[in-house]
N, C-alpha and C positions, 0 to 999 in steps of 0.2 A: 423823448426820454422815458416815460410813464409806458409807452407802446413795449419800448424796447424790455425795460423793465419787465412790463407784463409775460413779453412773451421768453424772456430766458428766466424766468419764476415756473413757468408752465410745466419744463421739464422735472423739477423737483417735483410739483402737485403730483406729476403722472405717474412718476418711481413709487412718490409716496400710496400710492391709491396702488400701486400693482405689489406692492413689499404687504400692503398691511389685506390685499384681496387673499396674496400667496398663503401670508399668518392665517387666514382665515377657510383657506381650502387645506392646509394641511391639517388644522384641528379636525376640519370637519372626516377627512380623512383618518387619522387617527383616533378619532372616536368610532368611527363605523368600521376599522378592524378588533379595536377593542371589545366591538357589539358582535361581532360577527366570530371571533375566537370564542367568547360567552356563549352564545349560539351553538357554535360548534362542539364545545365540553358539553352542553347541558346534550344534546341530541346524540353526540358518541355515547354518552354514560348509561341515558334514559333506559334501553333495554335491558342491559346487563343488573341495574339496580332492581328494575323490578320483575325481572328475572329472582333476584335472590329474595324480596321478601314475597314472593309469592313460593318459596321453597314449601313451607307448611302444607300451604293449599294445596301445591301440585299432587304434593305424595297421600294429603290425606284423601283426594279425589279419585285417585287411583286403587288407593286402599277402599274408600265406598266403593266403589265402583265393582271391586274385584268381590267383597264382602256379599254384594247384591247378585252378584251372577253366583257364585254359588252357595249352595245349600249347607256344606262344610260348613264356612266360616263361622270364628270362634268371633271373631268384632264386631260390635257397631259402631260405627265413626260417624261422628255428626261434626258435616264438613265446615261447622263454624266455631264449634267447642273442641272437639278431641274425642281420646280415645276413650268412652264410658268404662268400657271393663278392662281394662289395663293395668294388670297387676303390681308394675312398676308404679313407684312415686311420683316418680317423676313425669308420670304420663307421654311416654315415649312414641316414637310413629318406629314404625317397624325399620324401617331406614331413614337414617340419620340426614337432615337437612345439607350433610357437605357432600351428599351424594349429585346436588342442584350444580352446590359452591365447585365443583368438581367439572363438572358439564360446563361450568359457567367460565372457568379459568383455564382448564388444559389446554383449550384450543389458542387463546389468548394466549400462552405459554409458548407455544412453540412456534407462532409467528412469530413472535416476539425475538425468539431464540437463530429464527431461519432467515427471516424476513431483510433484516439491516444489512443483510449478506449483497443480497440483492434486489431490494423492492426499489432501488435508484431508475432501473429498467421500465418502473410500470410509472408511467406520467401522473399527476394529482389529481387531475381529472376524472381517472377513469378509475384510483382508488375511491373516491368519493363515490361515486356511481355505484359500485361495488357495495360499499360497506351501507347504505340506501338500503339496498336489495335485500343483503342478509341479515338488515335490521327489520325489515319489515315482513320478511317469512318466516321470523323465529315469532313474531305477534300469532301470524296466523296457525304456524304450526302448534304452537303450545295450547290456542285458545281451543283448537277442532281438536286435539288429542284424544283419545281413548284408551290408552296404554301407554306404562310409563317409560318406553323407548319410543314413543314417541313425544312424549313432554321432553327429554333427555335432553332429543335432535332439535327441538326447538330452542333451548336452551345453548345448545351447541352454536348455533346460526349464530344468536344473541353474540356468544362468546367472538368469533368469527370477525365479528361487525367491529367489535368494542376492541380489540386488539390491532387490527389494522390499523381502524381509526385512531388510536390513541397512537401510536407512532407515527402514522403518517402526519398527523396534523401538530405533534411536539416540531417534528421535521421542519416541518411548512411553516413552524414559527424564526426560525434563520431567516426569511426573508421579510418580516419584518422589522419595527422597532420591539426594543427588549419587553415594551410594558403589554403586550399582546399575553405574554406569559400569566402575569395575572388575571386575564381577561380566560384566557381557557382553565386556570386552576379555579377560579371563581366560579363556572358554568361547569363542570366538572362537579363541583359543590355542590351547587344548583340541584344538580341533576340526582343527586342520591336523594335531595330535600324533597324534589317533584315528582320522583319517580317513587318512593314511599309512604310519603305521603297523598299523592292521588290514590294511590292503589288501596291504603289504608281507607281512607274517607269513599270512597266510590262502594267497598266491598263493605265499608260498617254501616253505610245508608241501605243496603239490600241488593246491589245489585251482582249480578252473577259475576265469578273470575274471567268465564269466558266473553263476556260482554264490556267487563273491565278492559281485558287486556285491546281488544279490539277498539275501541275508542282513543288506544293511544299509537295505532297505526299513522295518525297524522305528523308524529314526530320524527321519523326518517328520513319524510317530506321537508321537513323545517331543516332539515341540516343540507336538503337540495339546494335551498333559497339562502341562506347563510354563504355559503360559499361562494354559488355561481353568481348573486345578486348583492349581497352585502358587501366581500371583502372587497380592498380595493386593489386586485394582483398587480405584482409588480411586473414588468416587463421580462425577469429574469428569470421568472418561473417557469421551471419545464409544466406547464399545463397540459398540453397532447404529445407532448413528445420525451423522449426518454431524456433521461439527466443529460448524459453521453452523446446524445444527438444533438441538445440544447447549448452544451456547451463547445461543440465543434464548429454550433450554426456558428458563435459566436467568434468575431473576426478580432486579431492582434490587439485592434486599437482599440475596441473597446471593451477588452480585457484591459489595457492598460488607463484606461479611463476610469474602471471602477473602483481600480487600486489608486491610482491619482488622488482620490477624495479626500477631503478631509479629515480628519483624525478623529471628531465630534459624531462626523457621519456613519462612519463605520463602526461606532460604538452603539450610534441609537438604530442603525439599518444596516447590518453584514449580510454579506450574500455569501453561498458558498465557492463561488468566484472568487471571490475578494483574495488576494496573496497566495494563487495557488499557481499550480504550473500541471494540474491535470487533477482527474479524480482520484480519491484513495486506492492503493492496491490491497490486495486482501492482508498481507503484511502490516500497511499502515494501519488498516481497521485493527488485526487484534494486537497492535502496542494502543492501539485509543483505549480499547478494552479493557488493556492490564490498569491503565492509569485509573480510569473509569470506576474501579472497584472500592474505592474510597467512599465513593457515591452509594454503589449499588449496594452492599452489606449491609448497612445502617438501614438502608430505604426494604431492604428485603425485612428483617428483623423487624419493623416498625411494624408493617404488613402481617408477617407470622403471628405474631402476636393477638393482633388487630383481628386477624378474621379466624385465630383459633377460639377467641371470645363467639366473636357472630356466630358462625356455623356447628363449631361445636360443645358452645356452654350456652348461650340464649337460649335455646329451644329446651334445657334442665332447668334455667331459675324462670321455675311457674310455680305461681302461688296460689292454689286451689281456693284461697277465702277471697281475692282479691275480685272487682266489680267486673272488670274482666276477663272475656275466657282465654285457652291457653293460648287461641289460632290470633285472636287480636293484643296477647299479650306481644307477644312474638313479632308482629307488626310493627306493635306502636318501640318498642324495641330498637329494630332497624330505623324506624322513622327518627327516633330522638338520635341516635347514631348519626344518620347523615346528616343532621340539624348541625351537629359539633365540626364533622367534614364541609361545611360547606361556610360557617365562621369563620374558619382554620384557613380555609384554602381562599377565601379573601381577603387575607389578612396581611399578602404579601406588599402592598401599598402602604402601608406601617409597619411592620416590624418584620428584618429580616435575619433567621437562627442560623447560624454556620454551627453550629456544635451537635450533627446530626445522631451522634452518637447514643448523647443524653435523650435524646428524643424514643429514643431507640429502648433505651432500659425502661424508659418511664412505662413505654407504652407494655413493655415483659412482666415490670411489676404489675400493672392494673392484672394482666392475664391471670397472673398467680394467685391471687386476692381474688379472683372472680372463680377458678379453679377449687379454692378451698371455699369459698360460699355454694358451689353445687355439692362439693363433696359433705361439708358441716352443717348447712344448709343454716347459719346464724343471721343471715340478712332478713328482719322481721318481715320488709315490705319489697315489693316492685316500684314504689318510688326511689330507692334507693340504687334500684338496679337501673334504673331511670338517669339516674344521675352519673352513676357507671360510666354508660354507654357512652353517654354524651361528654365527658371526659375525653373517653376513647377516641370519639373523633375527631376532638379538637388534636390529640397527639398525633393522629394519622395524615389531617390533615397538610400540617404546617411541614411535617418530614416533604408529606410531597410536593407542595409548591416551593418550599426551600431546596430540596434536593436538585431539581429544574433551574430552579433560579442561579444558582452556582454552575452548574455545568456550561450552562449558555455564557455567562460572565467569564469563566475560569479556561474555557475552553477556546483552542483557535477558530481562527474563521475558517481555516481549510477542512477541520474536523470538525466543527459544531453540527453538520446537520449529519452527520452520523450517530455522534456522539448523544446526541437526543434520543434517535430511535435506538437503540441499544442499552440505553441505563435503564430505558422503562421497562426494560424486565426483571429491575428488580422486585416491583410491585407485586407482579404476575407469580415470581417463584417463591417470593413468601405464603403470597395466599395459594399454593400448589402445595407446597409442603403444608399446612396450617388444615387442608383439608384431607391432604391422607393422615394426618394426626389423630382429627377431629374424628374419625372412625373407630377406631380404639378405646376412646373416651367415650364415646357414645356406647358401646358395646358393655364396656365396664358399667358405664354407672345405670343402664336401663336395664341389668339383668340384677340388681340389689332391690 
């Protein structure tokens, strides 16, 4: 009896031990895509961000540069201070920092615009490789530069990287579970926090831009190992192969196996499989579009706003008494900026905004308010502008992990993994329009 006993108890122990091994591989799983989308925000973002605060340096290098070669020149630039004889108040660089902002988004811009068309074709694999590359020749192009079409092109590559990557890998979040999302909005964060502030502290300790930038070559590397070693791919992912070849490999049954699934399932893990009967036709894509625009207006305006501050009112609120100079005001600037972007964009784990709109005016007002501080110049201090900034990014950030967060929720499984890459240009044509803006403004207030 005791034998028998024993041995039909066994089978409970054994379920028990593989139900609670299973609980204990899927967290562990779920943690190391969590870590791995992190990873992969902070390493897409990295160049692009420090691409922008080193806007100052680049043009003021170029301006020493050109000042030294000839005899003409009416400046002396001292590539840590500014412009000593600069008639302007505001101590102006001959061209406006959105000339970087510009280099840094257009190319971002019209992937962005082209790409969702067709990047289904190019497998994830071999985006990721990709965007590696032309993250790590925009380091070396910008640091060897001599000429500022060649800083430009380097900044170009940056842009390149940071715009594939950011749609490919929203994309690439469809096949997991939903909370991956906060994981890349979070490192995303991250990356404006790391990527301005190293470049800040590396360049305030003494060492050269060129040597800065060069030390952060090991970060496009880190997005190698993020993906091909961290995440935990799902079987469904076209990895090597085109979407359209992926999902032909894929036979009757187990299309209809994945639709089968539970209802829990396919909420915390959709595939673009999931309930569909082929992939979008370019029809279905622009009705996703048209809906889409709820999204993308709010997220665009958030952004315009956002970086008509950065690029073209930071580099005017410089305060000549203040302990620092105008090249490290400018810095620490951007750096408190992504401090606020990287609070904001973790913050979707606690509090989530549907009311994108609001977000939207908030962040217009801050611009206006900082529009008439260049122009009246009533802001006594840079701690003030300190506190601005970091405002600002808390506004910008939560538009964008909210706006993502909704669409993945809101949207079907047949369309979500379009529908990802495609809203993210709203981002991209805020801060495009924000930087041909920023030009005109710049022009007015450095000729008073």
């Amino acid at each position: 009896m005791e034998q028998a006993a024993s041995v039909n108890a066994d089978p409970v122990h054994r379920s028990s031990d593989v139900t609670g091994g299973s609980n204990v591989t899927g967290r562990c799983t779920q943690w190391r895509n969590w870590t791995g989308f992190w990873l992969l925000g902070l390493c897409n973002n990295f160049a692009y961000v420090v691409m922008l605060s080193a806007a100052h340096d680049i043009l003021q290098k170029q301006e020493s540069q050109n000042a030294t070669a000839s005899t003409s020149a009416t400046l002396a630039v001292d590539f840590q201070g500014g412009n000593s004889s600069n008639s302007s108040r505001y101590d102006c660089n001959p061209v406006s920092t959105a000339a970087v902002l510009l280099a840094d988004i257009l190319p971002t811009l019209v992937i962005k615009l082209s790409a969702p068309f067709v990047i289904h074709k190019l497998p994830y694999g071999f985006r990721v490789l990709f965007c590696t590359v032309t993250a790590a020749t925009s380091f070396l192009v910008v640091s060897f530069s001599s000429a500022v079409w060649m800083s430009i092109l380097g900044v170009i590559f940056a842009s390149i990287s940071a715009g594939l990557g950011e749609l490919s890998f929203l994309s690439l979040t469809v096949y997991f579970s939903r909370d991956v999302l906060g994981g890349w909005g979070s490192g995303t964060g991250a990356a404006g926090v790391a990527g301005a502030l190293l470049y800040s502290i590396l360049t305030q300790v003494g060492l050269s831009p060129q040597i800065t930038l060069l030390t952060m070559l090991v970060v496009p590397f880190a997005m190698l190992i993020s993906y091909f070693f961290l995440l935990v791919l799902p079987p469904t992912l076209p990895q090597w192969r085109s979407r359209e070849t992926e999902y032909a490999a894929v036979g009757s049954e187990e299309r209809q196996r994945l639709m089968d699934g539970s209802e829990e399932e396919e909420q915390e893990k959709s595939t673009p499989e999931d309930q569909t009967s082929g992939p979008l036709t370019f029809t279905d894509k622009l009705h996703v579009i048209k809906g889409l625009l709820r999204f993308v207006f709010p997220l665009g305006l958030v952004y315009f706003a956002e970086y008509f501050i950065n690029q073209g009112l930071m580099e005017l609120l410089y305060f000549p008494q203040f302990f620092l100079s105008h090249a490290e005001q400018y810095r620490w600037y951007q750096t408190l900026y992504q401090v606020g972007v990287l609070v904001s964009r973790s913050s979707l784990c606690c509090v989530k905004i549907r009311r994108l709109w609001a977000l939207s005016w908030l962040q217009v007002v801050n611009a206006v308010l900082l529009l008439l501080a260049v122009r009246y110049q009533f802001l006594p201090s840079a701690w003030l502008v300190f506190a601005f900034v970091l405002y600002e990014g808390l506004l910008g950030g939560v538009a964008y992990v909210n706006t993502f967060y909704f669409i993945s929720k809101e949207t079907e499984d047949r369309e979500r993994e379009f529908s990802m890459a495609a809203a993210s240009v709203g981002d991209s044509l805020g801060i495009a329009v924000a930087g041909l803006s920023a030009f005109p403004v710049h022009r007015y207030f450095c000729s008073l």
